[in-house]
N, C-alpha and C positions, 0 to 999 in steps of 0.2 A: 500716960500722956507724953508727948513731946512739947518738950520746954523749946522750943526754937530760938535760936540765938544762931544769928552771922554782923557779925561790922566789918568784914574785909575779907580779903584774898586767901587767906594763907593761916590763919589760926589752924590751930587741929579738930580736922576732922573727926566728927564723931559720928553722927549720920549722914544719909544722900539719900535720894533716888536716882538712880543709873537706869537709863534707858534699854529699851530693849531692840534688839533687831528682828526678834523672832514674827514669822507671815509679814513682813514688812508689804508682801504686795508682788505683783509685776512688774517688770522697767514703765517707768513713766512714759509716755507718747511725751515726744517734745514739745506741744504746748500747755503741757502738765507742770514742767520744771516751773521750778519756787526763783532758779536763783541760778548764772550763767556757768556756774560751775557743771552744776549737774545735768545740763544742755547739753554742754562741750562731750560729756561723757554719754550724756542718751546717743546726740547722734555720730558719736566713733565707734558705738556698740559697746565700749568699754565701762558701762554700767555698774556700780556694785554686785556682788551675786549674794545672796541672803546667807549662804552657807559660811563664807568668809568674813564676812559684817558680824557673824553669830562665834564666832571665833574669837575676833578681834574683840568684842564686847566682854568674852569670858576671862580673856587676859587682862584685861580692866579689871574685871569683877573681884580676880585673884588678887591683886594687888590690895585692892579695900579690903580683901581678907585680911592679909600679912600686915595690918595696919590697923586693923581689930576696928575698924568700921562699919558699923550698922547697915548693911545697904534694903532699900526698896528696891522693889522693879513693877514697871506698870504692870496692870491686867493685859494680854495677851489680847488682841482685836485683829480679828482676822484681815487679812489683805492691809496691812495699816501700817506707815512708816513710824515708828512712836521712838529712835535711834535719839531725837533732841530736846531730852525734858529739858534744858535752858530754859527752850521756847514758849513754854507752857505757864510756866510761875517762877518766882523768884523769893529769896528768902531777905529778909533785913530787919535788923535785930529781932524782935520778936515778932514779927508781920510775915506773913505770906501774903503774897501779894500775885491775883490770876492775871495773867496777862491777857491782853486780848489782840490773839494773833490773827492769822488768816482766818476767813469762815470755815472756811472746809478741813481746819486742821483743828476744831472746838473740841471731837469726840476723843482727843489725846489728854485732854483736861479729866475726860468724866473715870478714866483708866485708871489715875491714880486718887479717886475717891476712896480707895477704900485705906488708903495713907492721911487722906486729912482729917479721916476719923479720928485718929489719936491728936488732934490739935482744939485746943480751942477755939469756937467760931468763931468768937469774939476776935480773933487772930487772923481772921483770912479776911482778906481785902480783895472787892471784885471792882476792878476798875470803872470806871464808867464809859460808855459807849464811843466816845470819842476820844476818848483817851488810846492810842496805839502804843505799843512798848509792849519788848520781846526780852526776856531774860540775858541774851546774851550782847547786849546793851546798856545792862547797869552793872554796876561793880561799886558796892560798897566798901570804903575805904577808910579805914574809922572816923573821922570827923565830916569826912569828904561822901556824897555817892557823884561818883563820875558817871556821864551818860555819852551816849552816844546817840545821833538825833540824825534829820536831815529837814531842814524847815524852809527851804525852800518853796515856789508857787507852785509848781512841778508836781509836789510831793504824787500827788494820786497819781501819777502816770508810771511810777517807780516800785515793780515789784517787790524791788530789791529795798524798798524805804520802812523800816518797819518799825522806829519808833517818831513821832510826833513834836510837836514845841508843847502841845499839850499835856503832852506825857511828863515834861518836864514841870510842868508849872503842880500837875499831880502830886508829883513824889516832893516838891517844895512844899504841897500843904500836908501833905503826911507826915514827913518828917521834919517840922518846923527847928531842930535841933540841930540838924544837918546841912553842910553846904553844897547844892546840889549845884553841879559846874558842867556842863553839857561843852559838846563837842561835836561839828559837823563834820559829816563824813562823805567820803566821795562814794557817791553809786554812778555806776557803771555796768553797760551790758557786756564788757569784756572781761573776765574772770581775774585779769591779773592787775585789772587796776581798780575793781570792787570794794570795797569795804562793804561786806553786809551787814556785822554788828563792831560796837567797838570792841570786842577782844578776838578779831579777825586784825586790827593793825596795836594793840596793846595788850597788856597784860602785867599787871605787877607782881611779884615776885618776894620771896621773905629775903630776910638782910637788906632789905634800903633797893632790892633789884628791879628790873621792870624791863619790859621788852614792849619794841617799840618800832613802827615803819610809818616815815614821816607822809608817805605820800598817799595813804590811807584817811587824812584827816584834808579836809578842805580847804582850811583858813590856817597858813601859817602859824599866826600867833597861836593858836589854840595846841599846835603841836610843841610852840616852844616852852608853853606854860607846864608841861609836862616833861621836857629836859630837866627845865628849870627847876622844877619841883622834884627832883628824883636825884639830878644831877647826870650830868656827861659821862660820869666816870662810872656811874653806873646804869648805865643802859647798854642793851646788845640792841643795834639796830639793827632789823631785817630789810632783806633786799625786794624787791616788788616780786620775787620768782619765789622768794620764802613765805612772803605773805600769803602767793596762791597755797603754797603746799601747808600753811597753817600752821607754821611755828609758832605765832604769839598765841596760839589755843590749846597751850599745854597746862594740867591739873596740878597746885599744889593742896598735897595734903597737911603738910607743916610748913612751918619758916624752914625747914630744912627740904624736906621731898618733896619733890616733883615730877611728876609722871609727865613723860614725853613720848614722841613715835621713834623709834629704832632707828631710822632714814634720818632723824635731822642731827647730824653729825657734829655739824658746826656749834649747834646750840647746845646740845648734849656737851660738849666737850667743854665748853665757857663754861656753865651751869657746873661743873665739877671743880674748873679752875675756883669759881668761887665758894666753895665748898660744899654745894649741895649733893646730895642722895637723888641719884637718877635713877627712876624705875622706867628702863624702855621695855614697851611694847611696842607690837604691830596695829596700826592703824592707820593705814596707809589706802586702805579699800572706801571705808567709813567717810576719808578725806575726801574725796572725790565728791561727796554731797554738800559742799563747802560746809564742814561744818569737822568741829575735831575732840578732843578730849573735855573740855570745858563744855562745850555745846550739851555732851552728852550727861550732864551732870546737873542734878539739883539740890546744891547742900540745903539741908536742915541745920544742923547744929555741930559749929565750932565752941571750940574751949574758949 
């Protein structure tokens, strides 16, 4: 069995599910894309190609090796993007919890059935029908699970809106112990001023760290509540050009490692100044589906 345990970002990894790229599919016809990134790239031609997605995913994979972590990978579904278990489920402390994403992306759920085998049922939480919320939208934080929302009257017209005020008021009665603190985000059909999930403009970090781009969040205050609570001196803010390229969606496997893409220079080199273990890979093809090292990932159990 799998004892499931996550309260935050950055404990040590012991399990995951790592997505897979493999028959990912055809390029999308542009009014297939989920999300303006992957638009921008259907109609430039510059699409991911499956053969370099399958690469980049290996390099991932290698890494959870060198770090002696457990990894799953979904069942293999022919023609089928299945690149962001995030999106799929979410872990918190001993809960899994299915998300309920787009309709047409449900059969990415039934792939990794044969992973929730080893859990207790009593352990998995199927949201309720109205409930929206996307894995890469909560981050629980040990006392804290931060959300990321968009609750606006709008909301339906927003493909890009994928968790709910519902969503929030869910995981307040789940986790009656917990302080669940939500955050509006900006959607946008333009890629570089989007926030799809919150850890497209956040992400916290082990040693007191966090990564952060203010203009991913909607409402001021909710961004400063998040300086505030981390501090100034420790935050790398990203710029709106880093946010597109997914900086804030890099993996820690400890308070110490963190798995980044090779390309983010700036971030890479901070992240050393302050003492961390940078494992860079390539994933820089993978980015293009807005979506980056955290997306592709579904821990199970930290230390």
């Amino acid at each position: 069995m799998l004892d499931l345990n996550v309260t935050d970002e950055v404990s040590t990894l012991k399990a995951v599910v790592l997505g897979t790229a493999q028959s990912c599919g055809p390029d999308p016809k542009a009014e297939e894309a989920y999300d303006p990134k992957s638009l921008e790239h259907i109609i430039a031609g510059t699409y991911p190609k499956e053969k370099d997605m399958v690469i980049e995913m290996n390099a991932f994979a290698a890494v959870f090796e060198k770090y002696n972590v457990e990894v799953f990978r979904p069942e293999v579904l022919v023609d089928c993007n299945q690149i962001f278990s995030r999106d799929i489920a979410f872990v918190i402390e001993n809960k899994l919890i299915k998300a309920n994403i787009l309709p047409e992306r449900e059969k990415e759920f039934d792939a990794i059935l044969h992973v929730l085998e080893y859990i207790d049922p009593e352990h998995i939480i199927h949201a309720p029908e109205e409930v929206h919320v996307e894995g890469g939208d909560v981050m629980p934080w040990n006392d804290y699970i931060f959300v990321g929302t968009y609750t606006a009257p709008d909301y339906p017209d927003w493909i890009t809106a994928r968790t709910n005020k519902e969503a929030v008021a869910f995981l307040k009665a789940q986790f009656p112990n917990k302080k669940v603190k939500s955050f509006e985000l900006r959607k946008s059909k333009n890629a570089r001023e989007n926030a799809l999930h919150l850890d497209c403009c956040f992400q916290p970090l082990g040693k007191g760290k966090a990564i952060l781009h203010k203009n991913g969040f909607l409402v001021e205050e909710e961004y400063q509540w998040l300086v505030d609570f981390f501090g100034k001196e420790n935050i790398f803010e990203i710029s709106s050009d880093e946010m597109y390229r997914m900086f804030s969606n890099v993996f820690s496997i400890s308070e110490e490692v963190v798995v980044s893409e090779k390309n983010f220079v700036r971030l890479n080199d901070w992240l050393r100044t302050q003492g961390f273990t940078v494992e860079e890979i390539p994933y820089a093809e993978i980015s293009k589906q807005e979506g980056l090292l955290r997306c592709s990932t579904l821990p199970l159990i930290r230390e």
